[in-house]
N, CA, C, O and CB atoms as a CASP TS submission, in Angstrom:
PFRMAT TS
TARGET T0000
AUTHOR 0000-0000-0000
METHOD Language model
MODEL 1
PARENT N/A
ATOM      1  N   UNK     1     109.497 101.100 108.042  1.00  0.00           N
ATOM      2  CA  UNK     1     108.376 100.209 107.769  1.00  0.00           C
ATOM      3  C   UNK     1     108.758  98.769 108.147  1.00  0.00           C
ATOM      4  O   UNK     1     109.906  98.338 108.254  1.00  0.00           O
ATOM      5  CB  UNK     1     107.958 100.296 106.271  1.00  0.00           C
ATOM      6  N   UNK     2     108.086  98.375 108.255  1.00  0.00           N
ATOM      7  CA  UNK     2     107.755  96.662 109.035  1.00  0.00           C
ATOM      8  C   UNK     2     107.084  95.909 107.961  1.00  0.00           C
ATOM      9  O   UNK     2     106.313  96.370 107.119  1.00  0.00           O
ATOM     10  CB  UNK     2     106.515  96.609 110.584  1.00  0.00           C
ATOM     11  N   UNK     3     107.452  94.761 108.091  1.00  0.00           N
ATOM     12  CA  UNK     3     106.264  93.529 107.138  1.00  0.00           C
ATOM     13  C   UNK     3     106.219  92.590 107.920  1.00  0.00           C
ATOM     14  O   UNK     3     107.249  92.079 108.360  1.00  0.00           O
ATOM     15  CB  UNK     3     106.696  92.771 105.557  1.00  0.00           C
ATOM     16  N   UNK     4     104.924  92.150 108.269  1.00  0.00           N
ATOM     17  CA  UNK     4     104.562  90.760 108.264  1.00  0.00           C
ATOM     18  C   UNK     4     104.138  90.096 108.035  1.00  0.00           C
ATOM     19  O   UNK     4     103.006  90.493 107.762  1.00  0.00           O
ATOM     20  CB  UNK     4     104.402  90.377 108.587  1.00  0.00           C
ATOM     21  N   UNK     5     104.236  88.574 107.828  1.00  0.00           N
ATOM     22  CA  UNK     5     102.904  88.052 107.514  1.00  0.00           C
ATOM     23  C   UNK     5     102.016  87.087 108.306  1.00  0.00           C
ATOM     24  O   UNK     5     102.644  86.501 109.188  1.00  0.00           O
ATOM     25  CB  UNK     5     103.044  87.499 106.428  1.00  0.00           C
ATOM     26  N   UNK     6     100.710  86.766 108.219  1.00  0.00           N
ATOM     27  CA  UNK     6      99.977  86.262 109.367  1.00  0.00           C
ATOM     28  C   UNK     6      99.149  84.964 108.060  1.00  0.00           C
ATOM     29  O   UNK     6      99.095  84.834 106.837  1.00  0.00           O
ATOM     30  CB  UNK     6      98.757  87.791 110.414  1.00  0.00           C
ATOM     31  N   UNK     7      98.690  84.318 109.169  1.00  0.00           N
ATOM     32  CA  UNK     7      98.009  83.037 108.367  1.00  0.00           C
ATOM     33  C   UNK     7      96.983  83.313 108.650  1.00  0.00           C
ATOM     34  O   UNK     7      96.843  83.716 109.805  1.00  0.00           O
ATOM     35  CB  UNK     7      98.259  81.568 108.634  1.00  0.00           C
ATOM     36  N   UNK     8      95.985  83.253 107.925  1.00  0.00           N
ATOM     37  CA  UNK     8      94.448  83.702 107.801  1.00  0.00           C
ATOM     38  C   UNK     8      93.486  82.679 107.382  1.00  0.00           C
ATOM     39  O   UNK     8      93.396  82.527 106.164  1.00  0.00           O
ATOM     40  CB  UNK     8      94.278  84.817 106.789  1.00  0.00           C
ATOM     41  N   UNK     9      92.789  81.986 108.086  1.00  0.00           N
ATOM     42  CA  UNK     9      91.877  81.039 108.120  1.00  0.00           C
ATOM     43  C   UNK     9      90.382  81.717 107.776  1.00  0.00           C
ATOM     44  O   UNK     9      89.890  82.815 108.036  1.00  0.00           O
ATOM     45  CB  UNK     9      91.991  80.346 109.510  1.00  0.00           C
ATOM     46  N   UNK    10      89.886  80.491 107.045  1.00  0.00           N
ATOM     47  CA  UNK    10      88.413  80.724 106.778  1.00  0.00           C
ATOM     48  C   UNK    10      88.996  81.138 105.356  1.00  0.00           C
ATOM     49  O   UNK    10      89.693  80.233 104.897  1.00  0.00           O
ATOM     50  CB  UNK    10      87.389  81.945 107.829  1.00  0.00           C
ATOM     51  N   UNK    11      88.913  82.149 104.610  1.00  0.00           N
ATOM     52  CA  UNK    11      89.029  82.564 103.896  1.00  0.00           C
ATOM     53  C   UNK    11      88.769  81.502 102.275  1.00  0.00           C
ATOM     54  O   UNK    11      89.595  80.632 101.999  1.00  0.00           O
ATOM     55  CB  UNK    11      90.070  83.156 104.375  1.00  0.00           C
ATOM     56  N   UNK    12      87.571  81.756 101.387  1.00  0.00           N
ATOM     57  CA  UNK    12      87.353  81.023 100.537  1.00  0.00           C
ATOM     58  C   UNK    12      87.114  81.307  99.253  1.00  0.00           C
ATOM     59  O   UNK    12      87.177  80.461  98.361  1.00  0.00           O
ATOM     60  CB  UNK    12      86.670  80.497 100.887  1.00  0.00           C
ATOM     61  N   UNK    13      86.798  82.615  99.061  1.00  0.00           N
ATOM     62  CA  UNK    13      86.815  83.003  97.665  1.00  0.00           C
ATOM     63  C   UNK    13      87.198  84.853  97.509  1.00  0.00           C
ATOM     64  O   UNK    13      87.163  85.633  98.460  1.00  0.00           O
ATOM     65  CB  UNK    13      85.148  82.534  97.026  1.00  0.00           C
ATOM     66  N   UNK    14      87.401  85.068  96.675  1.00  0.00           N
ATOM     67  CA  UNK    14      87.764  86.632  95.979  1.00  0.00           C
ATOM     68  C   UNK    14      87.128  87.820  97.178  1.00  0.00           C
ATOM     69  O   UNK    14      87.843  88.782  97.458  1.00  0.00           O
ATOM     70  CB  UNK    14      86.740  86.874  94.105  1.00  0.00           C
ATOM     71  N   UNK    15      86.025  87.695  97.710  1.00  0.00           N
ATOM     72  CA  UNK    15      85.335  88.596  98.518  1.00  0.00           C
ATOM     73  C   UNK    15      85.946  88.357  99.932  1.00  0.00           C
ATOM     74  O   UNK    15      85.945  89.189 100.840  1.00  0.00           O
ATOM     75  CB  UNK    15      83.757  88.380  98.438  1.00  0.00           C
ATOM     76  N   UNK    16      86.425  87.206  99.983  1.00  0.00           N
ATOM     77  CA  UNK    16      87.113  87.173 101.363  1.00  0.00           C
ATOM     78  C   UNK    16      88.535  87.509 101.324  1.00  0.00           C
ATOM     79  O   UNK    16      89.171  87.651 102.368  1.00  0.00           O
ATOM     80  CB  UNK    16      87.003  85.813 102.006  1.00  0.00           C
ATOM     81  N   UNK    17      89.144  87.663  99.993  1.00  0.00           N
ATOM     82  CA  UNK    17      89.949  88.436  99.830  1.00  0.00           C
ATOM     83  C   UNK    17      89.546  89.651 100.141  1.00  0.00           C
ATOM     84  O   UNK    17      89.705  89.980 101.317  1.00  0.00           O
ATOM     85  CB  UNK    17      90.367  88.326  98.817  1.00  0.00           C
ATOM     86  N   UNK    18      89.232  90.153  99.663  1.00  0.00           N
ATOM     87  CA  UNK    18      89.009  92.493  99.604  1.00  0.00           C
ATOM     88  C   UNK    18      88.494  92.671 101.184  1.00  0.00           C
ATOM     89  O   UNK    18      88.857  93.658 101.825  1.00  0.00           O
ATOM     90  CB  UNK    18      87.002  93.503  98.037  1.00  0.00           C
ATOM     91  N   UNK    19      87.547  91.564 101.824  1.00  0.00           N
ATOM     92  CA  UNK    19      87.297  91.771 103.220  1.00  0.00           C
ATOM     93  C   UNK    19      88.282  91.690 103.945  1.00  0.00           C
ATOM     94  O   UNK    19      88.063  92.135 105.071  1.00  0.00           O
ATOM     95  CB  UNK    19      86.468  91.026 103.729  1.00  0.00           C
ATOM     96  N   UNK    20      89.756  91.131 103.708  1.00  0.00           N
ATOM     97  CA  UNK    20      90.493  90.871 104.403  1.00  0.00           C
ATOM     98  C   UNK    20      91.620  92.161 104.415  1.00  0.00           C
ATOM     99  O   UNK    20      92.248  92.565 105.394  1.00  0.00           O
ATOM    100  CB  UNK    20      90.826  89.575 104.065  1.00  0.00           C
ATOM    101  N   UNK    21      91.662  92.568 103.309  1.00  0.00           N
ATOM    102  CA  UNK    21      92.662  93.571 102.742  1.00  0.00           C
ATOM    103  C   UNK    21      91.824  94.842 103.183  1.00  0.00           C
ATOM    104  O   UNK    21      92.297  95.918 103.550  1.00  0.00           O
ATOM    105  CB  UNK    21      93.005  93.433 100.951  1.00  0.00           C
ATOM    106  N   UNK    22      90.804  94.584 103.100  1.00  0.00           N
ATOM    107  CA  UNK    22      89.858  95.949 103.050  1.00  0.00           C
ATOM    108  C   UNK    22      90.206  96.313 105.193  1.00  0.00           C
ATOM    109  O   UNK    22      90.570  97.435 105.547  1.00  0.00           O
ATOM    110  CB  UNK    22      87.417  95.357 102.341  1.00  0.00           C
ATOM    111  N   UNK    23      90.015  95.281 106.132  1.00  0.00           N
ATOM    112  CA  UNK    23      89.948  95.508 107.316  1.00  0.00           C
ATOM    113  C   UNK    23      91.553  95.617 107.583  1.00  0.00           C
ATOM    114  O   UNK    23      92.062  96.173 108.556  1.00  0.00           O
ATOM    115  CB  UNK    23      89.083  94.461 108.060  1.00  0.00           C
ATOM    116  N   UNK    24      92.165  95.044 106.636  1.00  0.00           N
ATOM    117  CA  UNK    24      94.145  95.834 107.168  1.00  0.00           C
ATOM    118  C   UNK    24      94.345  97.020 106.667  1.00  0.00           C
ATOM    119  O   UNK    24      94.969  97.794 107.393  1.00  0.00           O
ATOM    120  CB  UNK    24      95.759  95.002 106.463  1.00  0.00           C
ATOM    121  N   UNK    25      93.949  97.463 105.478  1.00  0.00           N
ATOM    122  CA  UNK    25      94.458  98.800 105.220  1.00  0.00           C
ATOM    123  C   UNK    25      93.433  99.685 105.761  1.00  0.00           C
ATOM    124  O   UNK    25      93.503 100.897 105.557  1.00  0.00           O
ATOM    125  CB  UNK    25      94.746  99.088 103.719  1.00  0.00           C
ATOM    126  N   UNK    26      92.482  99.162 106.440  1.00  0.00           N
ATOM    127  CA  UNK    26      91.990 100.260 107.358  1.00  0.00           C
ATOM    128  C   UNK    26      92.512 100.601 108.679  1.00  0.00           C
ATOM    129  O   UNK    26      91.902 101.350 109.442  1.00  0.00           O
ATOM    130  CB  UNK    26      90.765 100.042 107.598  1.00  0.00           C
ATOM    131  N   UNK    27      93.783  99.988 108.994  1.00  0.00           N
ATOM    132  CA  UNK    27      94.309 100.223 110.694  1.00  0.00           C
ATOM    133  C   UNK    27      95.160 101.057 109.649  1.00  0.00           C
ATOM    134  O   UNK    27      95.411 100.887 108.456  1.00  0.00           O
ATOM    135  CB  UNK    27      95.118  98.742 112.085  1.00  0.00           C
ATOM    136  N   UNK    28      95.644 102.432 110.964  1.00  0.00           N
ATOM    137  CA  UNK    28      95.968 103.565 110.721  1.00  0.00           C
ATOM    138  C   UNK    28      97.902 102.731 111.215  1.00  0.00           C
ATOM    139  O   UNK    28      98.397 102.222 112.222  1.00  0.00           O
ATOM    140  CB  UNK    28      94.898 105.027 111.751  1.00  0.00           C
ATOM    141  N   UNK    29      98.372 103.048 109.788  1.00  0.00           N
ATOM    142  CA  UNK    29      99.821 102.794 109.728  1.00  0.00           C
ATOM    143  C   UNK    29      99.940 102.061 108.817  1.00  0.00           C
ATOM    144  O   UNK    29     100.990 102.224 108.194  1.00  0.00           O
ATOM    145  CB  UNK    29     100.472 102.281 110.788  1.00  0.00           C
ATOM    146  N   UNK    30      98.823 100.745 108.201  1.00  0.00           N
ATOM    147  CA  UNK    30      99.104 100.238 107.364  1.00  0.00           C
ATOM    148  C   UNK    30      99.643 101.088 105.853  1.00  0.00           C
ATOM    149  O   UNK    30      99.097 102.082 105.376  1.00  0.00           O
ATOM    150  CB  UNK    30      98.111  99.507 107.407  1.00  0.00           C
ATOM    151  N   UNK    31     100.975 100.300 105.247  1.00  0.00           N
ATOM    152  CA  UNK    31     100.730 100.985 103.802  1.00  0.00           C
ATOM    153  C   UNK    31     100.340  99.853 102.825  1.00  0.00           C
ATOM    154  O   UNK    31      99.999 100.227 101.704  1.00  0.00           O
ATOM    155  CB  UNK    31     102.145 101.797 103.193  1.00  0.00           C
ATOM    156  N   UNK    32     100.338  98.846 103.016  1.00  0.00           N
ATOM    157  CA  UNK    32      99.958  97.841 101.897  1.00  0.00           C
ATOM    158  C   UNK    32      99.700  96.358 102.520  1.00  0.00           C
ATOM    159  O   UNK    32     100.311  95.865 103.468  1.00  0.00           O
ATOM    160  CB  UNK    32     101.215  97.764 100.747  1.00  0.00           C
ATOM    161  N   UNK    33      98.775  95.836 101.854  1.00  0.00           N
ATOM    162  CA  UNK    33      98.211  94.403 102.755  1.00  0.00           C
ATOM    163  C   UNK    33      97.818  93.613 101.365  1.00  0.00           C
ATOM    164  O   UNK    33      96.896  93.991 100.642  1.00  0.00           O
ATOM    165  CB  UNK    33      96.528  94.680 104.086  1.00  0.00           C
ATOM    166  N   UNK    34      98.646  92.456 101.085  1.00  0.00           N
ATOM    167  CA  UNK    34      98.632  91.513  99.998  1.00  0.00           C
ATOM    168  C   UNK    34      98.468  90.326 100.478  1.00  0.00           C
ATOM    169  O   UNK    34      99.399  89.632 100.886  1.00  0.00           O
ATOM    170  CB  UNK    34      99.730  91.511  99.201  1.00  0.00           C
ATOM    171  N   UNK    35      96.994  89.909 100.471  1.00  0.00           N
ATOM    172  CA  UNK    35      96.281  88.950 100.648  1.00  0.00           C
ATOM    173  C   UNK    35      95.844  87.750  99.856  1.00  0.00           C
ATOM    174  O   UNK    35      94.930  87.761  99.031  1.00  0.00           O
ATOM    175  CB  UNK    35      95.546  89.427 100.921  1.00  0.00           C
ATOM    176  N   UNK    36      96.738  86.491 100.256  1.00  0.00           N
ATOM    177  CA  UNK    36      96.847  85.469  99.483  1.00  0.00           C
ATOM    178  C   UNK    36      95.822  84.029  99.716  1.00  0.00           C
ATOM    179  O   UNK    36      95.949  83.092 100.505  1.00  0.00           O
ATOM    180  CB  UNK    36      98.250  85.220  99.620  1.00  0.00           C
ATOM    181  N   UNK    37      94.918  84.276  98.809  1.00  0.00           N
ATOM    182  CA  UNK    37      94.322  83.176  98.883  1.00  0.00           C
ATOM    183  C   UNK    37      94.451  81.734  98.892  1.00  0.00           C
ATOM    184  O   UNK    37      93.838  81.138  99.778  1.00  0.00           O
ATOM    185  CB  UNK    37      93.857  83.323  98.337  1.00  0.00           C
ATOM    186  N   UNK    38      95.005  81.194  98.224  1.00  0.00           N
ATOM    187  CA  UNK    38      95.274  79.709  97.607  1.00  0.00           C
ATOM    188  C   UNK    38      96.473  79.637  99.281  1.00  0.00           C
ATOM    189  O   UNK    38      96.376  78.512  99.771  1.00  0.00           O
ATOM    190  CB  UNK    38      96.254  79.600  95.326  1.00  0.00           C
ATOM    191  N   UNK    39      97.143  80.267  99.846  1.00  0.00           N
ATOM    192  CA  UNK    39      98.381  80.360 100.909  1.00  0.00           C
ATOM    193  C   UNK    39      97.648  80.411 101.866  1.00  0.00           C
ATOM    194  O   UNK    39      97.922  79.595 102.746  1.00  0.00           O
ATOM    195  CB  UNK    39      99.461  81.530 100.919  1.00  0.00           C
ATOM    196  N   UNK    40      96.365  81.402 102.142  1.00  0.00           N
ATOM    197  CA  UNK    40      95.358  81.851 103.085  1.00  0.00           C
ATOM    198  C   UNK    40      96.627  82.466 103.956  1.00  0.00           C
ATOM    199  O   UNK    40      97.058  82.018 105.018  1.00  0.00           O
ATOM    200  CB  UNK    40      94.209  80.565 103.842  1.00  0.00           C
ATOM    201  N   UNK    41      97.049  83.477 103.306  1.00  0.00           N
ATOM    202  CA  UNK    41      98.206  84.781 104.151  1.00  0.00           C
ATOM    203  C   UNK    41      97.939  86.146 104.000  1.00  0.00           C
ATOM    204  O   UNK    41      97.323  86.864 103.212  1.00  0.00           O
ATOM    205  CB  UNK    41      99.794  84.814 103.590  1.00  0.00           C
ATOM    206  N   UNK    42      98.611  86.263 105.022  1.00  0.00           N
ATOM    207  CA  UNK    42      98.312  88.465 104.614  1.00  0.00           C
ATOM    208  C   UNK    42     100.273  88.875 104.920  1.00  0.00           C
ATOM    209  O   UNK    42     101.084  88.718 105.833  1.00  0.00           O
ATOM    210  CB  UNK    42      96.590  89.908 106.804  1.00  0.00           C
ATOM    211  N   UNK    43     100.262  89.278 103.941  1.00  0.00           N
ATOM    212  CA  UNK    43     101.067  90.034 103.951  1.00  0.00           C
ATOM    213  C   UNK    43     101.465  91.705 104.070  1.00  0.00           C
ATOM    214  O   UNK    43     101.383  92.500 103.134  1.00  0.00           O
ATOM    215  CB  UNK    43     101.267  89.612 103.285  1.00  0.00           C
ATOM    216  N   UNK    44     101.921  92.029 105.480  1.00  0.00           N
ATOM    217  CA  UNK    44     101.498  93.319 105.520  1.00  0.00           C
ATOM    218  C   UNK    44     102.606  94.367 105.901  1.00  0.00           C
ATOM    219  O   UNK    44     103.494  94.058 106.695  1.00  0.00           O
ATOM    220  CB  UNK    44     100.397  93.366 106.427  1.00  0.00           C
ATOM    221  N   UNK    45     102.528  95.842 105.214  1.00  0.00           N
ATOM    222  CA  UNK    45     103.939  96.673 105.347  1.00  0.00           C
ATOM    223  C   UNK    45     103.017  97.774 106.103  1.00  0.00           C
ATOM    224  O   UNK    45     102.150  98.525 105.658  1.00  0.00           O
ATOM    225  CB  UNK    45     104.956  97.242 103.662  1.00  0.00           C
ATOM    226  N   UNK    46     103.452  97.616 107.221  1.00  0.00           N
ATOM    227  CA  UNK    46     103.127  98.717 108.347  1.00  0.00           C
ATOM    228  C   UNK    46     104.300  99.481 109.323  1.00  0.00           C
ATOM    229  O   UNK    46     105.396  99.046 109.676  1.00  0.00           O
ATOM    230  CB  UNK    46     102.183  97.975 109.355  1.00  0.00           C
ATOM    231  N   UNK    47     103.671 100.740 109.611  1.00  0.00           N
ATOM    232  CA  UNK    47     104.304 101.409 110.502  1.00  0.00           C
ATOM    233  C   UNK    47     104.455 101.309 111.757  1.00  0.00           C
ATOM    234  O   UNK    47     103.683 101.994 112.428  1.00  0.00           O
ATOM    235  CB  UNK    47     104.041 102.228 110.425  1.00  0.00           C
ATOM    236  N   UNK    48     105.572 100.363 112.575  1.00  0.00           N
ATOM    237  CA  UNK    48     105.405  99.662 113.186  1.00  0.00           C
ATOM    238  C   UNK    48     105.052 101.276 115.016  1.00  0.00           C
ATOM    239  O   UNK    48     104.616 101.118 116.157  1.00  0.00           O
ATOM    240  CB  UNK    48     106.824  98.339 112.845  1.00  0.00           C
ATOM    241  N   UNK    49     105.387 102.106 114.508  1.00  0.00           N
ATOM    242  CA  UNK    49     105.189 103.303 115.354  1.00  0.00           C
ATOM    243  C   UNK    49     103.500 103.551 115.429  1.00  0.00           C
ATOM    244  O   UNK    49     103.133 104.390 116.251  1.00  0.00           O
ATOM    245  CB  UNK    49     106.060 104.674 114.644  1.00  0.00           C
ATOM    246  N   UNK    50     102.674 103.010 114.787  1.00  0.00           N
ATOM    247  CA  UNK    50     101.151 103.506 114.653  1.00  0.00           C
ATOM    248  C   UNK    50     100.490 102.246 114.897  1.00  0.00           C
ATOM    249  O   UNK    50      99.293 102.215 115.182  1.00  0.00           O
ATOM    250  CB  UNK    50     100.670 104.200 113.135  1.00  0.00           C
ATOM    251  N   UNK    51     101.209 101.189 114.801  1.00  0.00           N
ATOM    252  CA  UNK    51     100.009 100.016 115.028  1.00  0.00           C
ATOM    253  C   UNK    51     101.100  98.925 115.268  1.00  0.00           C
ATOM    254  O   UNK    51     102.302  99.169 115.371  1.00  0.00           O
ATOM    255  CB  UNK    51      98.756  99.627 113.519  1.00  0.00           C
ATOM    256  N   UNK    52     100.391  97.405 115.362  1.00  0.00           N
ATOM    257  CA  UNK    52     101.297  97.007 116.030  1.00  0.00           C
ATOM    258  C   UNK    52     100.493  95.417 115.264  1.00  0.00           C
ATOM    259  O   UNK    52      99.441  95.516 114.633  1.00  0.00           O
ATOM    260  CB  UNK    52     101.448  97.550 117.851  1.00  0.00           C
ATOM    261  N   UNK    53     101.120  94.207 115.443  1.00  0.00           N
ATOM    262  CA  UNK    53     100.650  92.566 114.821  1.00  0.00           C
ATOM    263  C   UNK    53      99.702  92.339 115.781  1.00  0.00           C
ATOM    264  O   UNK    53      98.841  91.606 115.294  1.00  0.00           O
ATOM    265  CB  UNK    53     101.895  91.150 114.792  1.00  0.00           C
ATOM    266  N   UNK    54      99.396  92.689 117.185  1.00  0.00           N
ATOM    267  CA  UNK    54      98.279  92.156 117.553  1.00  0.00           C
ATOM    268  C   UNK    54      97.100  93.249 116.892  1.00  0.00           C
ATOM    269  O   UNK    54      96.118  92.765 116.329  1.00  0.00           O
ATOM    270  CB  UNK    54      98.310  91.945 119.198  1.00  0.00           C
ATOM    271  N   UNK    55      97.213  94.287 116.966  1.00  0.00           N
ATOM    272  CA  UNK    55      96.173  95.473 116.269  1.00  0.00           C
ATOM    273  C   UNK    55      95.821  94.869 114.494  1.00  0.00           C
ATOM    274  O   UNK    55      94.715  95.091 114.000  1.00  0.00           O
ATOM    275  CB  UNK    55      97.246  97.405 116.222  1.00  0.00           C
ATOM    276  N   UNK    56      96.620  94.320 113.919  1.00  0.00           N
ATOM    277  CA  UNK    56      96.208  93.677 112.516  1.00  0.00           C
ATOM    278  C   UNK    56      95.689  92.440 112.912  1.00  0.00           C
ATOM    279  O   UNK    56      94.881  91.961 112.117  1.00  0.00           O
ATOM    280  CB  UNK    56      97.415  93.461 111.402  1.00  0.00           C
ATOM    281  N   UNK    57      95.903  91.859 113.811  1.00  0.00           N
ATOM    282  CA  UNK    57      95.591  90.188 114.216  1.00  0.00           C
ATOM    283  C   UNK    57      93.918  90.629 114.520  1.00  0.00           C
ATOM    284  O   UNK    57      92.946  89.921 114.255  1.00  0.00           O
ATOM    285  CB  UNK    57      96.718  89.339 115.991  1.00  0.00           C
ATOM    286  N   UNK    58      93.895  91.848 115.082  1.00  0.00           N
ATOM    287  CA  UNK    58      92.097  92.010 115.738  1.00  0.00           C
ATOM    288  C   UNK    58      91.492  92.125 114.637  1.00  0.00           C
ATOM    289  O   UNK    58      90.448  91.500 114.446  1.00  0.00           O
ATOM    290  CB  UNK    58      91.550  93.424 116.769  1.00  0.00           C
ATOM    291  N   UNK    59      92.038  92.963 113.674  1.00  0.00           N
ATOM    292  CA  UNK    59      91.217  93.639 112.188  1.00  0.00           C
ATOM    293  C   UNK    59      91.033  92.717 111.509  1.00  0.00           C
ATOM    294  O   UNK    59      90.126  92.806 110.682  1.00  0.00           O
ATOM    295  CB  UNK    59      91.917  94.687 111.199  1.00  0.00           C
ATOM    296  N   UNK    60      91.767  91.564 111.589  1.00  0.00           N
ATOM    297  CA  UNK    60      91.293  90.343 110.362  1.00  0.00           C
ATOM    298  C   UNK    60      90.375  89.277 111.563  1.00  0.00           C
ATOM    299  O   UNK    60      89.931  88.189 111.197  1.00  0.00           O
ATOM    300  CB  UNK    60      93.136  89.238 109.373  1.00  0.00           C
ATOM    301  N   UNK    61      90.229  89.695 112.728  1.00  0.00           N
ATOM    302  CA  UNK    61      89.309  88.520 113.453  1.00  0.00           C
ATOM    303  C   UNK    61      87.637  89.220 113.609  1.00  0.00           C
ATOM    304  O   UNK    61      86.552  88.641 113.543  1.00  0.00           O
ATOM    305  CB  UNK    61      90.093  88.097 115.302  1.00  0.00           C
ATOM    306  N   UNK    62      87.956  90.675 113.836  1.00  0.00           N
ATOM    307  CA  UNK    62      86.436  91.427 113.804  1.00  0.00           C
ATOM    308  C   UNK    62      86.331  91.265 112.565  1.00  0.00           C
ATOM    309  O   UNK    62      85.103  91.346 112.579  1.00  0.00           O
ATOM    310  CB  UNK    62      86.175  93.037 114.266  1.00  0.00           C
ATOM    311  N   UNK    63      86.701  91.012 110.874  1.00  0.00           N
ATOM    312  CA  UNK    63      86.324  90.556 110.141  1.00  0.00           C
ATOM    313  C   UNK    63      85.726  89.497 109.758  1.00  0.00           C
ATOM    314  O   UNK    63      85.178  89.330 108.668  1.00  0.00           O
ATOM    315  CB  UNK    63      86.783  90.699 109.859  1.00  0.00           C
ATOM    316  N   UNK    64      85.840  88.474 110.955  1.00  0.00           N
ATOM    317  CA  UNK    64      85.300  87.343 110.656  1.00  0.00           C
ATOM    318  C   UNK    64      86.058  86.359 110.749  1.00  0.00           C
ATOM    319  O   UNK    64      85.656  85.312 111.257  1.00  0.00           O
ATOM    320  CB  UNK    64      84.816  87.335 109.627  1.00  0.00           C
ATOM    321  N   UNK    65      87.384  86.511 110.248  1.00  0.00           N
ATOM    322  CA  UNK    65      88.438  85.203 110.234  1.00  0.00           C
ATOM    323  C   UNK    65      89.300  84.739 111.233  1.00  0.00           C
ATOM    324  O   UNK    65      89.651  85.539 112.101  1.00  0.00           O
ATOM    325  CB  UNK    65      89.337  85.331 109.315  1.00  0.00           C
ATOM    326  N   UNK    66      89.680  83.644 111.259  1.00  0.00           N
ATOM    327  CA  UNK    66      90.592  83.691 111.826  1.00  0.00           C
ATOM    328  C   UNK    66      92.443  83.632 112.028  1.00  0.00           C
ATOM    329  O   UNK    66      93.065  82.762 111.419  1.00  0.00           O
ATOM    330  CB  UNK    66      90.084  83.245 112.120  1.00  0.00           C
ATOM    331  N   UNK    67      92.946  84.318 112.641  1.00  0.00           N
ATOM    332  CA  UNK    67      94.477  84.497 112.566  1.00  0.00           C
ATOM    333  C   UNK    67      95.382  83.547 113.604  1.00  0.00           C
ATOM    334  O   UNK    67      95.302  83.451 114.829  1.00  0.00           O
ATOM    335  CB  UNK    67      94.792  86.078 112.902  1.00  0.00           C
ATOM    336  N   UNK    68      96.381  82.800 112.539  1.00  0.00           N
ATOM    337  CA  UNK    68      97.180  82.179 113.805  1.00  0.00           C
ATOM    338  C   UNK    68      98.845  82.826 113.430  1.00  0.00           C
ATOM    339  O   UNK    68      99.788  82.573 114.179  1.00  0.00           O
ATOM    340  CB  UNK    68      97.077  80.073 113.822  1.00  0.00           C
TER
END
């Protein structure tokens, strides 16, 4: 397993939390995505064999936000 974490813009209250967590643990490999508001971070433990940081970088931007 792999972790990373990414900086996540936009992001402003509790619902943009679960939208954010909700579109990482939906890429196939993720096992856990801890999404920090007040930091505006994602912290994420993936299988780096099934997906990859640009494949989580897309899932939090077709969500709406943006990732640097």
């Amino acid at each position: 397993m792999t972790t990373t974490t990414l900086t996540v813009k936009g992001m402003t209250c509790d619902g943009c939390v679960r939208s954010v967590t909700k579109a990482l643990t939906n890429v196939d490999g993720v096992q856990d995505a801890l999404v920090d508001l007040k930091g505006q971070s994602a912290t994420i433990t993936y299988d780096d064999g099934k997906t990859s940081v640009s494949a989580l970088k897309e899932a939090v931007e077709e969500a709406g936000y943006d990732v640097e």
